[in-house]
C-alpha positions as CSV (number, residue, x, y, z in Angstrom):
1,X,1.6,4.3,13.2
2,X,1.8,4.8,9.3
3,X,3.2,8.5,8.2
4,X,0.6,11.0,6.9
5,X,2.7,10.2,3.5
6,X,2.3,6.5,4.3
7,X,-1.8,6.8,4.3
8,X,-2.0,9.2,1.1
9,X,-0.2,6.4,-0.6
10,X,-2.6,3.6,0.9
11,X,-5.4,5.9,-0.1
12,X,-4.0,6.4,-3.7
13,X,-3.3,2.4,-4.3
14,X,-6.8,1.4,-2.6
15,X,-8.7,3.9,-4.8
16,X,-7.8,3.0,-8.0
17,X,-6.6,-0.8,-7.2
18,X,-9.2,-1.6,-4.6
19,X,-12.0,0.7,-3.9
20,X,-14.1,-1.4,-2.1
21,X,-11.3,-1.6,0.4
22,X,-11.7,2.4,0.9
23,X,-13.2,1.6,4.2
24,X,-10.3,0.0,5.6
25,X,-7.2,2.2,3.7
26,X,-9.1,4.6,6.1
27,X,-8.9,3.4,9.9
28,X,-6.1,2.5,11.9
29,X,-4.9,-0.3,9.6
30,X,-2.1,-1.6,11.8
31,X,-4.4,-2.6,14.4
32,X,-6.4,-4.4,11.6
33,X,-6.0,-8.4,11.6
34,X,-3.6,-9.9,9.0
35,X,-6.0,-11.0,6.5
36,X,-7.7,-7.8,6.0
37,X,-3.8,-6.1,5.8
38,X,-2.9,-8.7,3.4
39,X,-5.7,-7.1,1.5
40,X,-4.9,-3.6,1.4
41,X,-0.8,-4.8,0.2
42,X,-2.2,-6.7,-2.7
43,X,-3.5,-3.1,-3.5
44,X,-0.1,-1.4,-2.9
45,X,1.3,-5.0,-4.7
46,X,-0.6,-3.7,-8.2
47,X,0.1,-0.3,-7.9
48,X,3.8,-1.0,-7.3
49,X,3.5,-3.2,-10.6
50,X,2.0,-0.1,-12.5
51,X,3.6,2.7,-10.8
52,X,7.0,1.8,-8.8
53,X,9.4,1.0,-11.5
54,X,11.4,3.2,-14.2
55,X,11.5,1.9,-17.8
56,X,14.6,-0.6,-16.7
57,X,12.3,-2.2,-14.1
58,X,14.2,-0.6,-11.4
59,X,12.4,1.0,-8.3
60,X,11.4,4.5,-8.1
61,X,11.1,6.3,-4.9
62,X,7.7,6.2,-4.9
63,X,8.2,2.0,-5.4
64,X,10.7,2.5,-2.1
65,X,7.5,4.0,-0.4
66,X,5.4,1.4,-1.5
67,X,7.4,-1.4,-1.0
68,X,8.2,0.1,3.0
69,X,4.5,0.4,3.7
70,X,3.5,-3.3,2.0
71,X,6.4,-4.1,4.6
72,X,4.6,-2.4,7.5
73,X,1.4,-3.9,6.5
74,X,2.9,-7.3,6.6
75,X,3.2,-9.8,10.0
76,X,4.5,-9.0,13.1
């Protein structure tokens, strides 16, 4: 089960990076099949692009957040 910090972050990343995946960011996405996961981390996957990173390209904590929960998202 994703933290309650874990699903503000999906919500964040889906809403400006994916909003017609709002739908989804908002059930219980582990229990969701692969392909519709894969869809929600290539959300988290552009907003770790715009918003994980400091100005040397290395990760922030909130890209340690992001990168965890594109990991949790992922196959099992």
């Amino acid at each position: 089960m994703l933290s309650a910090a874990q699903r503000r972050l999906l919500k964040e990343a889906v809403e400006q990076y994916s909003p017609t995946l709002i739908d989804l960011a908002s059930c219980d996405v582990l229990a969701l099949p692969l392909e519709q996961r894969n869809q929600l981390r290539s959300a988290l996957g552009d907003y770790l692009s715009a918003k994980g990173f400091d100005k040397n390209w290395n990760p922030t904590s909130v890209g340690r957040a992001i990168e965890e929960l594109i990991d949790a998202l992922g196959p099992r």
